[in-house]
C-alpha positions in Angstrom: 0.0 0.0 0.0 1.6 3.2 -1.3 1.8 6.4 1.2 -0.6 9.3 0.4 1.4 12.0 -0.9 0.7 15.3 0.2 0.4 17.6 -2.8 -1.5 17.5 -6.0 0.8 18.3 -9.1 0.1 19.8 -12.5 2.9 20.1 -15.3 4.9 23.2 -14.6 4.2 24.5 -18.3 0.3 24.6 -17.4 0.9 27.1 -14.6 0.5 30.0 -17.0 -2.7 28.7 -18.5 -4.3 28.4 -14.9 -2.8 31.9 -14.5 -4.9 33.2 -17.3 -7.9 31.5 -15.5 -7.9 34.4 -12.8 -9.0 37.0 -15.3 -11.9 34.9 -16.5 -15.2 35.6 -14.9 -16.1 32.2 -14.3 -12.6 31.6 -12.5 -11.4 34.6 -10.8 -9.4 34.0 -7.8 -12.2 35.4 -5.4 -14.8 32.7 -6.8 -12.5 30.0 -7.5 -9.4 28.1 -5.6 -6.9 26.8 -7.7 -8.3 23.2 -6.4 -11.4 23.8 -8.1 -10.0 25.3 -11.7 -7.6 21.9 -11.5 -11.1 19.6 -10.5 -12.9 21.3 -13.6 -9.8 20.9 -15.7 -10.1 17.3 -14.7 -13.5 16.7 -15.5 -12.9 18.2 -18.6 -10.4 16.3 -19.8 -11.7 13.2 -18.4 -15.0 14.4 -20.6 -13.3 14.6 -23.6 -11.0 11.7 -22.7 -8.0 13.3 -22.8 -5.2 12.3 -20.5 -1.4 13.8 -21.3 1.6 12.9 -18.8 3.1 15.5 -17.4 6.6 16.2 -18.3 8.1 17.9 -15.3 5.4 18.2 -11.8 5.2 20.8 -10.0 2.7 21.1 -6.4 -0.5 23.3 -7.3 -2.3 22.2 -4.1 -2.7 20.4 -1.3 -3.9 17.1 -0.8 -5.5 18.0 3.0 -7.2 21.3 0.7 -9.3 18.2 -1.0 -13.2 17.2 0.4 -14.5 13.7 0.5 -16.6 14.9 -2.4 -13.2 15.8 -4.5 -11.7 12.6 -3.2 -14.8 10.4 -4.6 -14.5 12.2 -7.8 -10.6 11.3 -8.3 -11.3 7.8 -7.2 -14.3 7.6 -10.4 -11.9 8.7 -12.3 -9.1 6.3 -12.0 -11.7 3.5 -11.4 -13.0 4.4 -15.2 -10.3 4.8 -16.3 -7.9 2.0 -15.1 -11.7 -0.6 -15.5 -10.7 -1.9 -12.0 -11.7 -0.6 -8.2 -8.3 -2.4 -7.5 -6.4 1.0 -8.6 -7.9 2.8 -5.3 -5.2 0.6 -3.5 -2.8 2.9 -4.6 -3.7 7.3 -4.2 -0.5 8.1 -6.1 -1.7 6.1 -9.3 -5.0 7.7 -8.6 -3.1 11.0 -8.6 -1.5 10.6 -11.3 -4.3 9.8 -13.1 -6.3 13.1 -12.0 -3.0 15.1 -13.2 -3.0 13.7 -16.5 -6.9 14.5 -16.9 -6.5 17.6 -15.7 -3.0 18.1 -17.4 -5.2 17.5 -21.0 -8.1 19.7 -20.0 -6.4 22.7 -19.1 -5.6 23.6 -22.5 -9.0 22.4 -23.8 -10.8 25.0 -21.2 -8.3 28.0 -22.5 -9.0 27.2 -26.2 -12.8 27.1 -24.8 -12.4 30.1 -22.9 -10.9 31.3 -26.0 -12.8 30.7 -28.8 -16.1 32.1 -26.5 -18.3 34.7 -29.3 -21.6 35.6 -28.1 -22.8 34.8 -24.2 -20.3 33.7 -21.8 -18.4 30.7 -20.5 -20.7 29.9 -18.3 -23.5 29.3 -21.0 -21.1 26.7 -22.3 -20.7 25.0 -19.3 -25.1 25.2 -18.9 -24.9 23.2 -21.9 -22.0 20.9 -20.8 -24.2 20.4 -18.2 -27.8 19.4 -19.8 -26.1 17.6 -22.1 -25.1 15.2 -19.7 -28.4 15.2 -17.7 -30.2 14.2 -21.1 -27.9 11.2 -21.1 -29.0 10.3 -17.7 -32.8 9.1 -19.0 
């Protein structure tokens, strides 16, 4: 059983890109942690199923910073994606997993965040969002 590490990491060439988060509306600093921009960069890449190893780590938060709720989400994650409930055995492959996720959805929110013409972000993300309860019938 592998030791719980203590910090969650992101690849030190996406800390500009989470930088440019803090001037968005949706993810200014006072409205969002950096804990939640990486858990919606996760779910977005995970979404898209996009999952890059990161070249060189560097901490972004902490791992006592997380909930039960952020916890249960990481563990889906690398339960999906690894097919197996074995893979909770071990948080640093569950980590690692979450980085990568979050590592590929980072640049997909910028290009998003990007690419935005009429209405805002968070219209995109309404969508995002009843598009996936539609599914659910």
């Amino acid at each position: 059983m592998s030791l719980v590490p203590d910090r969650i990491n992101i690849d030190k060439k996406d800390r500009e890109l989470y930088e440019k988060l803090d001037s968005e509306e949706l993810f200014k600093k006072s409205r969002r942690s950096r804990k939640e921009q990486f858990m919606f960069a996760m779910a977005l890449g995970f979404k898209n199923g996009i999952h890059v190893p990161l070249e060189s780590r560097e901490g972004f938060f902490l791992y006592k910073d997380m909930s039960t709720s952020d916890e249960a989400l990481f563990n889906t994650v690398a339960i999906t994606d690894q097919n197996t409930v074995d893979i909770l055995a071990d948080k640093k492959e569950v980590f690692r997993i979450a980085e990568e996720y979050a590592h590929g959805g980072i640049s997909l929110l910028i290009d998003d965040l990007n690419k935005k013409q009429l209405g805002t972000y968070d219209k995109k993300l309404e969508e995002y969002l009843m598009e996936i309860f539609g599914s659910l019938d």
